[in-house]
KETIKE-618906 format. One record per residue: residue in three letters; x, y, z of N, C-alpha, C in turn. Coordinates in steps of 0.1 Angstrom, whole numbers, plus 5000, padded with zeros to 4 digits. Last residue first. Example, Ala and Ser with C-alpha at 12.3 -4.5 7.8 and 13.67 -1.06 7.14 Angstrom:
BEGIN
Ser512849785071513749895071512950005079
Ala513249435078512349555078513249675078
This chain:
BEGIN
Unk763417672612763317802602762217692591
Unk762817612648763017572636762717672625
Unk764317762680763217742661764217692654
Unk766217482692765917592692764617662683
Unk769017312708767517352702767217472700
Unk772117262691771217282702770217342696
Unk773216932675772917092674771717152683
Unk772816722675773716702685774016902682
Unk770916642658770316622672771416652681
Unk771216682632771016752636770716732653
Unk773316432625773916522629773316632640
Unk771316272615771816252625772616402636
Unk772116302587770716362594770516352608
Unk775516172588774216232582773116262590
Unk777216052602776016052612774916092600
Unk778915972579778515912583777115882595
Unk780016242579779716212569778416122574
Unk781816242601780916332599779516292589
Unk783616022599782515972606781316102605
Unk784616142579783916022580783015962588
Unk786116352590785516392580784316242576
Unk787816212608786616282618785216372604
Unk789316092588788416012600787216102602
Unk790816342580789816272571789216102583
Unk789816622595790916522594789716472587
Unk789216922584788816822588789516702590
Unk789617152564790717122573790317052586
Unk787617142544788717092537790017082552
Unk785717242556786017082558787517042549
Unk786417522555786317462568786617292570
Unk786017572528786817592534786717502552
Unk782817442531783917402523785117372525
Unk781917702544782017552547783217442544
Unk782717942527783517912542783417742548
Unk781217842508782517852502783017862516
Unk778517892514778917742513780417792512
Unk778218132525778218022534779017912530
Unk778818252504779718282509779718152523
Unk776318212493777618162484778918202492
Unk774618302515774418182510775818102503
Unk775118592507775318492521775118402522
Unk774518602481775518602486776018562499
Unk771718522483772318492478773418502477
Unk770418802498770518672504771418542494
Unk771419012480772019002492772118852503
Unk769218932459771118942459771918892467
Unk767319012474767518852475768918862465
Unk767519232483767619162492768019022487
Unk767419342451768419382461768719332475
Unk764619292446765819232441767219242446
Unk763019412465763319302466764519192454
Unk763819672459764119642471764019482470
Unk765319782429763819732433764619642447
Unk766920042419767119902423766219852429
Unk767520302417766320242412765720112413
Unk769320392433767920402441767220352430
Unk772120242437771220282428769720302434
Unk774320112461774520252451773520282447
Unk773219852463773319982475773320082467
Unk774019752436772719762441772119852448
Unk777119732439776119822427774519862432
Unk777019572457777319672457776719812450
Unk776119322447775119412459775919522462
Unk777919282424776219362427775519402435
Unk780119222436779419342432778319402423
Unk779119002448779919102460779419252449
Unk778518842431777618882435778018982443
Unk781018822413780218882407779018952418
Unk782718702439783418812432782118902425
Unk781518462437781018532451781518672445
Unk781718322413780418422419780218482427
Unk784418302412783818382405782418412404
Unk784818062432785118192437784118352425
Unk782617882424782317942432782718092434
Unk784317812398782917822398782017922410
Unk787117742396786417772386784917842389
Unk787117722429788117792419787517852406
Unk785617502433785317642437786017722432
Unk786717292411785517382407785117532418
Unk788717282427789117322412788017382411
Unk787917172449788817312449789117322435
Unk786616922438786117032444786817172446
Unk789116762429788216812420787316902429
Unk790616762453790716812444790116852433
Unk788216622467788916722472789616842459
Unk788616352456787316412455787816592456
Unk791216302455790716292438789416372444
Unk791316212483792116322473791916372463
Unk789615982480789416132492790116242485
Unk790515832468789315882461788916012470
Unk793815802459793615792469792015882465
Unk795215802433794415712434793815692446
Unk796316012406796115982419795115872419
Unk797515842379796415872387796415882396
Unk800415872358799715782368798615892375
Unk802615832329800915892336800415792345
Unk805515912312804815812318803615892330
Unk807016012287806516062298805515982304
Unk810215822273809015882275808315902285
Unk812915722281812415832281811315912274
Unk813315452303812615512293812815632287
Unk815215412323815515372309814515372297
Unk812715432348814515412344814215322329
Unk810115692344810415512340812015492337
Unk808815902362809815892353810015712356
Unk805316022359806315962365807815922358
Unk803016292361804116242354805216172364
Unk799716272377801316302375802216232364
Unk796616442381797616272375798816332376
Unk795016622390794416462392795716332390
Unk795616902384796716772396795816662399
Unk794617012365793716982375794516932389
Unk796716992350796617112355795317102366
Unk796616742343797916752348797616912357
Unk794416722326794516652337795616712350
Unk794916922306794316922314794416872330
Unk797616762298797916822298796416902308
Unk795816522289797016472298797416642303
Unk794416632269793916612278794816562291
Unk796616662248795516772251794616712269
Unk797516402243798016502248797516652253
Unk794516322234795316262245796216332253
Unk794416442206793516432219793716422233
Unk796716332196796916482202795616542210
Unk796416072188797416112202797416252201
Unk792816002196794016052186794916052198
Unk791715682209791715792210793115872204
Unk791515402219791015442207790915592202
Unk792215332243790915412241790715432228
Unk794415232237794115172246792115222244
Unk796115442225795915252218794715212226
Unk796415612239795415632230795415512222
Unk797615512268796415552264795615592250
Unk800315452251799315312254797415402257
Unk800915722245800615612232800015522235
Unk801315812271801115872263800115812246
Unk801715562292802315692282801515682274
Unk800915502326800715472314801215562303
Unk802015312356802015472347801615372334
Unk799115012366800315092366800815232356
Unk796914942365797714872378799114952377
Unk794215182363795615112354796415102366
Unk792115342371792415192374793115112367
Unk792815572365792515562383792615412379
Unk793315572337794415592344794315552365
Unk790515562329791715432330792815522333
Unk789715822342789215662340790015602347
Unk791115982324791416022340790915862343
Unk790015942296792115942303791815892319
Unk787816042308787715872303789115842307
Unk788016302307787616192316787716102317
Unk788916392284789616442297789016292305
Unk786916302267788116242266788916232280
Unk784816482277784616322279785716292279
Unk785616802294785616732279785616562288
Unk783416922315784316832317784816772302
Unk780716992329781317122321782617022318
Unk779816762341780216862347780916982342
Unk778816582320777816642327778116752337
Unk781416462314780916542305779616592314
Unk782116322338783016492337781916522324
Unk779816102335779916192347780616362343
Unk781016012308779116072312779616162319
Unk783315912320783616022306782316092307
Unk782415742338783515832346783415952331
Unk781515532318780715612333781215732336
Unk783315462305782915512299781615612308
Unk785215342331786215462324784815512311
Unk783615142334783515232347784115352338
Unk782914962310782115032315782115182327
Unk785914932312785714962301783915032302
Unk785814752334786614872331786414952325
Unk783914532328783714622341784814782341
Unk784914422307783814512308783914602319
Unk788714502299787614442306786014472308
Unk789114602266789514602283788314542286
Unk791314592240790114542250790114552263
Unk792314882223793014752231791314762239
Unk791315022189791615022205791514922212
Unk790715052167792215002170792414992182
Unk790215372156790215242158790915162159
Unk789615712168790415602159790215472160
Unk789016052173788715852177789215812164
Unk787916272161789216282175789416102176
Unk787616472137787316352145788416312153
């Protein structure tokens, strides 16, 4: 058992958003703990160590360190140095454009690149085999141009300024009227 008792009050509104934020990474393949750290660390007015997050959550300290150690490899949080401390002090990025971004290139990392890798060779394999049923072998193919779509997209907005990424955002469905005419698929 990873939880402990004893944990510091936090605000509802806090203490609801850092238990929202633990749902959310748990629904994304994400340990809860990992999340909840990342939480309260995006809305702690300041670095936190090591010991105040697991006072704070109620959480073991080698849970903690386990997931500070995640975090850290995600580059969601940093280690800050405190004059005349020397313990390892945790801050959150806190800019939400950066924290989105980054959690996206993690998961194409995790997620994307190793499909496009898997599907590349299958449609490889596929070409190769005359036993390969034609329509399984197209819709491979169409699914790789699809995962290759989105992963050039991706790529692409990640070198958007972040305005012109806003106001992108922003036309939503809009968008399509300033794309020339043509069939519709």
């Amino acid at each position: 058992m990873t939880e402990i008792t004893g944990k510091k009050k936090l605000p509802a509104a806090v203490e609801r958003f850092i238990l929202h934020w633990g749902d959310m990474g748990d629904e994304w393949g994400v340990n809860r703990s990992v999340s909840q750290i990342h939480g309260l660390l995006y809305l702690a007015e300041g670095p936190m160590t090591a010991e105040d997050i697991a006072d704070t959550l109620g959480m073991a300290r080698s849970n903690v360190s386990n997931s500070l150690k995640e975090l850290l490899a995600w580059n969601l949080i940093r280690r800050v140095p405190i004059l005349g401390d020397r313990r390892d002090h945790y801050e959150a990025e806190t800019d939400i454009w950066e924290v989105a971004a980054r959690i996206a290139a993690r998961r194409k990392e995790r997620e994307l690149d190793p499909a496009i890798t898997a599907l590349r060779a299958c449609v490889s394999d596929a070409a190769g085999d005359p036993t390969i049923n034609p329509v399984a072998a197209k819709r491979l193919k169409e699914m790789l141009a699809f995962t290759e779509l989105a992963d050039h997209w991706f790529m692409q907005m990640l070198k958007v300024p972040r305005p012109r990424l806003v106001a992108l955002m922003r036309l939503g469905e809009k968008i399509v009227s300033l794309l020339p005419l043509g069939k519709a698929k």
